[in-house]
C-alpha positions as CSV (number, residue, x, y, z in Angstrom):
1,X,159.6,100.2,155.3
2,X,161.3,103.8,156.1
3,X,160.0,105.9,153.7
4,X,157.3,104.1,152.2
5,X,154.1,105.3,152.2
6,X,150.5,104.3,150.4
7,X,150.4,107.2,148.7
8,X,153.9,109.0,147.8
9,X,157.5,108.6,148.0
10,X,160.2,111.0,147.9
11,X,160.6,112.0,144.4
12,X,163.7,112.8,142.6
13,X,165.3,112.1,139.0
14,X,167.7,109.7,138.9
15,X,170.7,110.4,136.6
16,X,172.0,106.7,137.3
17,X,171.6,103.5,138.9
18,X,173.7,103.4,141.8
19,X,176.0,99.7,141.7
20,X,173.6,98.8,144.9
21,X,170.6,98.4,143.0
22,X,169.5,97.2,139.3
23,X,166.3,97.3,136.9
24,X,164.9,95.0,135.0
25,X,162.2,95.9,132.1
26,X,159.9,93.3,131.2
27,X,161.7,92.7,127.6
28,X,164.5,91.8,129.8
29,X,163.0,89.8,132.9
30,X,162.6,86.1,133.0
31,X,159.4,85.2,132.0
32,X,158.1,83.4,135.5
33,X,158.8,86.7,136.9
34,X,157.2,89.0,134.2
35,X,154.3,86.5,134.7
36,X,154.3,86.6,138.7
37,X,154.6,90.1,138.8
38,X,151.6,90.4,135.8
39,X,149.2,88.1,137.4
40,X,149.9,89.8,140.8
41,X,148.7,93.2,139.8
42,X,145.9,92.3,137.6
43,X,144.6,90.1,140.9
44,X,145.0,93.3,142.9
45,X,143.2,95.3,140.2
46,X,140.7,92.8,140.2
47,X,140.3,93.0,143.9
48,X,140.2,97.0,143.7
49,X,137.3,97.4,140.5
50,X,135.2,94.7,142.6
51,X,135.6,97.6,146.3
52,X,136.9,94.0,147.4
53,X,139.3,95.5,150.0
54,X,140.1,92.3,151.9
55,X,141.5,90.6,149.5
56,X,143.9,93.4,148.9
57,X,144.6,93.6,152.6
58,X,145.2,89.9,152.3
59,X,147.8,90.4,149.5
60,X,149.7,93.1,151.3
61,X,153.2,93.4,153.0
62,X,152.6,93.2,157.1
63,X,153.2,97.0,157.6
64,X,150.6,98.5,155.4
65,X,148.3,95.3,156.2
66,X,148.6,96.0,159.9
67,X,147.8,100.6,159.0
68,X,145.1,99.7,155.8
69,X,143.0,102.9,156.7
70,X,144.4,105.0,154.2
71,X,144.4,102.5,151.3
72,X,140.6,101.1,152.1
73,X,139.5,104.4,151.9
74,X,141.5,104.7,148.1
75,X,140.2,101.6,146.9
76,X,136.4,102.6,148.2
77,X,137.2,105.7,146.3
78,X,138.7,104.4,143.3
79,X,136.4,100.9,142.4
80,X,133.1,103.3,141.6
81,X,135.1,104.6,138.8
82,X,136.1,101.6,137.5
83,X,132.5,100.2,136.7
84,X,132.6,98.7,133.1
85,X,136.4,99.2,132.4
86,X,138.7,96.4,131.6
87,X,141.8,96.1,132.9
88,X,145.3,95.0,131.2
89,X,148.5,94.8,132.4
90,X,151.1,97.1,130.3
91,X,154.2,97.7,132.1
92,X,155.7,95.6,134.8
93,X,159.8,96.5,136.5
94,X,161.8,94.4,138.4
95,X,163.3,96.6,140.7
96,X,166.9,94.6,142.8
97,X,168.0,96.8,146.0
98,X,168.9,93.3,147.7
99,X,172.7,95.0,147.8
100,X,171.2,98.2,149.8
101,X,172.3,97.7,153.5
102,X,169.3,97.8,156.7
103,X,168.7,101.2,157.2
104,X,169.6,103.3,154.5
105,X,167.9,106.2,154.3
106,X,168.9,107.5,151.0
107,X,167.4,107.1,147.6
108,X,167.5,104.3,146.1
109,X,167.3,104.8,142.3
110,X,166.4,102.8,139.2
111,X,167.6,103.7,136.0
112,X,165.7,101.3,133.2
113,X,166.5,102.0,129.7
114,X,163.9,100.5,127.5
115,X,165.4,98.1,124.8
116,X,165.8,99.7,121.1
117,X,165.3,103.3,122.1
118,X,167.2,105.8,123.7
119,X,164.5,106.5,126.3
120,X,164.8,105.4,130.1
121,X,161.8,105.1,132.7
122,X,163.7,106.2,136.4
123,X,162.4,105.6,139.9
124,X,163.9,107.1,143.2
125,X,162.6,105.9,146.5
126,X,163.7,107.5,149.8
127,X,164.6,104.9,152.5
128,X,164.0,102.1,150.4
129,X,165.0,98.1,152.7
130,X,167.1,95.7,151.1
131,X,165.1,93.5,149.0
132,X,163.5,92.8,145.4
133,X,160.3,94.9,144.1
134,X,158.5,95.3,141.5
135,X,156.5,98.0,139.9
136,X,153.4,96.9,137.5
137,X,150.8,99.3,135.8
138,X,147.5,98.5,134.9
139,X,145.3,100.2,132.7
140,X,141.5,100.4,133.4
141,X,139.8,101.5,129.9
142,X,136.1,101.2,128.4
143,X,134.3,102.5,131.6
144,X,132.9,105.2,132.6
145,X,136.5,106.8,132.7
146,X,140.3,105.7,132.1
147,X,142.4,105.1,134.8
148,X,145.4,103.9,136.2
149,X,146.3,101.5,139.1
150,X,150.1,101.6,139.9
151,X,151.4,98.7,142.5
152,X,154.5,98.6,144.2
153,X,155.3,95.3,144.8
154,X,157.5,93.5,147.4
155,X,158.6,90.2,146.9
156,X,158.3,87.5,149.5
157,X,159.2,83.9,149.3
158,X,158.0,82.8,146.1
159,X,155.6,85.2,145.7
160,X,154.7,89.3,145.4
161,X,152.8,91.5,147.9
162,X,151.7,95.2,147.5
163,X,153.7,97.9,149.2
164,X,152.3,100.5,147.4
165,X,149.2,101.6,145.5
166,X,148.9,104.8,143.1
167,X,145.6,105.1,141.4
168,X,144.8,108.2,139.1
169,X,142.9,108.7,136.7
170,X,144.4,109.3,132.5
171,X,142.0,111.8,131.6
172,X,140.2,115.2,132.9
173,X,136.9,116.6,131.4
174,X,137.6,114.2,128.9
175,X,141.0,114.9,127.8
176,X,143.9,112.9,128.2
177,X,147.7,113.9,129.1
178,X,148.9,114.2,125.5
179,X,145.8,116.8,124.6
180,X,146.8,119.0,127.6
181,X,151.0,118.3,126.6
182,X,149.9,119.8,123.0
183,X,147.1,122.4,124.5
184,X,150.4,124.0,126.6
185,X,152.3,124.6,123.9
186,X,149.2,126.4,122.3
187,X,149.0,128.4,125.4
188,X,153.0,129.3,125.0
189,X,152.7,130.0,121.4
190,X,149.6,132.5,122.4
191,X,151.1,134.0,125.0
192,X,149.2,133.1,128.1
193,X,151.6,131.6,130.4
194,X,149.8,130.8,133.3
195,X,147.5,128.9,131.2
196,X,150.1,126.9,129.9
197,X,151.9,126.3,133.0
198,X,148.9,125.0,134.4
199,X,148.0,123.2,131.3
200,X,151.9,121.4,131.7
201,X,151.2,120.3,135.1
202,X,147.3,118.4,134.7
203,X,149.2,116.8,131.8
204,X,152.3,115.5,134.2
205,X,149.8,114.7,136.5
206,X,147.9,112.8,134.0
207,X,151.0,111.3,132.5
208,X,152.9,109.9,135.5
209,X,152.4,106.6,136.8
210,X,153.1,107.9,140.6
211,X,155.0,110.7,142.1
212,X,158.4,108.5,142.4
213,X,158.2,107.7,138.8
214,X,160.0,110.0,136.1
215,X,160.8,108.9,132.0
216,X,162.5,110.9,129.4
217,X,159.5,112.1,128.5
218,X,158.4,113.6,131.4
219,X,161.4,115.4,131.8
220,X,161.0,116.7,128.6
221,X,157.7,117.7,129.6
222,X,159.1,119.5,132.8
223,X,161.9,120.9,131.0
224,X,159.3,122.6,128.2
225,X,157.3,124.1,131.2
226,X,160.4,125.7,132.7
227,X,161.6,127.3,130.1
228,X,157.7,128.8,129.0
229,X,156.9,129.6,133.0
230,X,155.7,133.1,133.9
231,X,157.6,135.0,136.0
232,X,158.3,133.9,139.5
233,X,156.9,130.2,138.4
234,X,160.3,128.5,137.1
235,X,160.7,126.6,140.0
236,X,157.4,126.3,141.2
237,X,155.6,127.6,144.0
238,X,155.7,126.1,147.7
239,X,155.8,127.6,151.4
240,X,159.3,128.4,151.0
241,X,158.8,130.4,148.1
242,X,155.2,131.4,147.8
243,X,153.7,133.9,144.5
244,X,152.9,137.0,146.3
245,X,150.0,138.5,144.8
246,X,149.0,142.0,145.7
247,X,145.1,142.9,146.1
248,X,144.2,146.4,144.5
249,X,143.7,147.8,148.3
250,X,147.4,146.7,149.0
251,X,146.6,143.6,150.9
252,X,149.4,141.1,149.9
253,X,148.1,137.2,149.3
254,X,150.5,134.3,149.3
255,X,150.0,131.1,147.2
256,X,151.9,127.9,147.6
257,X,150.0,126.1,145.3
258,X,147.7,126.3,142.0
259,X,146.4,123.8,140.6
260,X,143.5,122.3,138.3
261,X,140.6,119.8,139.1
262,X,137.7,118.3,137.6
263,X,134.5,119.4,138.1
264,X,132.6,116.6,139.8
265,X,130.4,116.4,136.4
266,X,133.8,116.1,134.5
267,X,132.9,118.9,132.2
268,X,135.0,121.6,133.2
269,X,138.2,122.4,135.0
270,X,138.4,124.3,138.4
271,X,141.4,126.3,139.4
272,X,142.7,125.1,142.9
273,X,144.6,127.9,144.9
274,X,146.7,127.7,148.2
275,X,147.7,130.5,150.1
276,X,149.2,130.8,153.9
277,X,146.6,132.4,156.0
278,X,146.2,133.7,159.3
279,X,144.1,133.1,162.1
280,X,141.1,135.2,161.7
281,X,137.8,135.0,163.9
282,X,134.5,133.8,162.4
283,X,133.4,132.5,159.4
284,X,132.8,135.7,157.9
285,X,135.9,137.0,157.9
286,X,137.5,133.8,157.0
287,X,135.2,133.4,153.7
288,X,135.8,137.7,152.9
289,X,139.6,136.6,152.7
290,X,139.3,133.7,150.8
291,X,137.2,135.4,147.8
292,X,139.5,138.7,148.3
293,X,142.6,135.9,147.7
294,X,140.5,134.5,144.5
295,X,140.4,137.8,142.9
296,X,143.4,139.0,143.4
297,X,144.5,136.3,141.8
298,X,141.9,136.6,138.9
299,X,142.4,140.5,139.0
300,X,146.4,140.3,138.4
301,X,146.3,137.4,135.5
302,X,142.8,137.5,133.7
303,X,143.9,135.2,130.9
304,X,143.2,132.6,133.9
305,X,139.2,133.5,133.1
306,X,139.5,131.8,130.1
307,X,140.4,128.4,131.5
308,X,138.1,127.6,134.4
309,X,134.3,127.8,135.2
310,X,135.1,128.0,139.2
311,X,137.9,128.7,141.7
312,X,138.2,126.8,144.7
313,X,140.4,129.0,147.4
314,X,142.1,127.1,150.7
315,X,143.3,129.6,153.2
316,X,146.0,127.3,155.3
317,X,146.7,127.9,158.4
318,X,149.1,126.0,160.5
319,X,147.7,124.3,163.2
320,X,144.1,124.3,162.0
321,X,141.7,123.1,159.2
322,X,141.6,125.0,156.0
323,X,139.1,127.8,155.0
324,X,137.6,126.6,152.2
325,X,135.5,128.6,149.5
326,X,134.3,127.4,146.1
327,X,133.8,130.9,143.7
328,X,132.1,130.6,139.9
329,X,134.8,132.2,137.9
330,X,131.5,134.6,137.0
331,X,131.5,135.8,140.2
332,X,134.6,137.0,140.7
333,X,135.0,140.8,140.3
């Protein structure tokens, strides 16, 4: 499957369904389907709460069955957090590209109104083969913490097999997407857009099913951080077009990405910053850069203070591993 991988696909927003391929919501789907593609992802969620990951291997399509690494590793991750939950099935999509010809390497997108609203759930997948799919969500809630486990689903024969698998988890030091939706706009309203745009993007991360996924809320949600985003943020920040931060001694930092994480207690946030290093010799001078980077940072928007008990600073340099430094926001001077 060109394109497919266990953990993303190309993203983009569909703005139609293209004649080649058709969605079907479950208000809309057969009910031996809706049922199939239900008691197929509640089997694999099953399989994945229990750290079972043979019997997910067993229930996957022959390319991903054949390269499991990646998604053992996810499910050994994912089932600790899943101790005491319950799982339910609430949203499954029949997704037809059987019209899409062998080796077609655009996007295949899905445009699914949902029945007696005006809102739409979209998916776009780069490269996607000819064939039928399915896309199921299943909630895990009453644990130790809520989560989500997205399947893509391929269907063979009779039956379904996973293609896919997108676990997350729906909240972050406790708070859910709609609580960080709402605490961005309390950021906008007071001014401190960094805060906000940060607070926008752990809610989308919160709130989307997988990266391939978009709804009409989401692109509200997008839309709203856009219009509030600090200067030089409208679009984002990425290699291409870093934020150049400038150091009080002149030295010039550039960050490709910012983002926030859970503490591993689950009681605070951490602010994440990338920025494109260079080689440098020895540890030292390595971990000097990566704190000088943190408080540039810190030093040119100090409303970010307010947010974050600790920053965690990756200095990436091509061809190598990261520098990595974990800074108490205290520390930071």
């Amino acid at each position: 499957m060109r394109g497919i991988t266990e953990f993303g696909l190309v993203v983009a927003l569909a703005a139609g369904t293209l004649a080649a391929q058709t969605c079907t919501t479950q208000a809309g789907m057969q009910g031996q389907v809706r049922t199939a593609l239900a008691d197929t992802a509640l089997m694999l969620g099953t399989a994945v709460k229990a750290g079972d990951a043979n019997a997910v291997k067993a229930a996957t399509v022959a390319e991903y069955a054949n390269n499991f690494g990646a998604i053992e590793y996810a499910i050994g991750t994912t089932s600790p957090k899943l101790k005491g939950g319950t799982l339910r099935v609430t949203q499954v999509y029949e997704l037809d590209a059987s019209g899409r010809k062998a080796g077609d390497t655009s996007e295949a997108d899905f445009t699914c109104p949902l029945k007696g609203t005006s809102a739409e759930t979209d998916f776009s997948i780069s490269g996607l083969p000819p064939g039928v799919y399915g896309f199921a969500m299943v909630e895990v809630a009453g644990g130790d913490h809520a989560w989500l486990l997205s399947f893509l689903l391929q269907q063979e024969g009779e039956g379904w097999k996973m293609a896919g698998f997108y676990p997350h988890a729906r909240t972050a030091v406790g708070k859910d997407g709609l609580w960080y939706w709402n605490s961005a706009r309390e950021r906008v309203k007071a001014k401190q857009p960094w805060l906000a745009w940060l607070a926008y993007d752990q809610a989308d991360t919160l709130l989307r099913p997988a990266n391939f996924v978009s709804s009409t809320n989401l692109d509200k949600l997008r839309a709203e951080q856009h219009a509030a985003a600090p200067a030089g943020m409208g679009d984002g920040i990425s290699g291409q077009t870093p934020l150049v931060v400038k150091a009080a001694n002149g030295q010039e930092f550039h960050f490709t990405a910012m983002s926030n994480e859970a503490a591993a207690d689950d009681q605070s946030l951490h602010l994440v910053l990338h920025y494109a290093g260079t080689p440098l010799e020895g540890v030292e001078a390595n971990h000097a850069r990566d704190v000088a980077a943190a408080a540039a940072m810190i030093a040119a928007h100090p409303e970010l203070r307010q947010g974050y008990s600790a920053v965690v600073v990756f200095g990436d340099v091509q061809g190598q591993n990261p520098s990595v430094v974990s800074l108490p926001m205290a520390e930071i001077r």
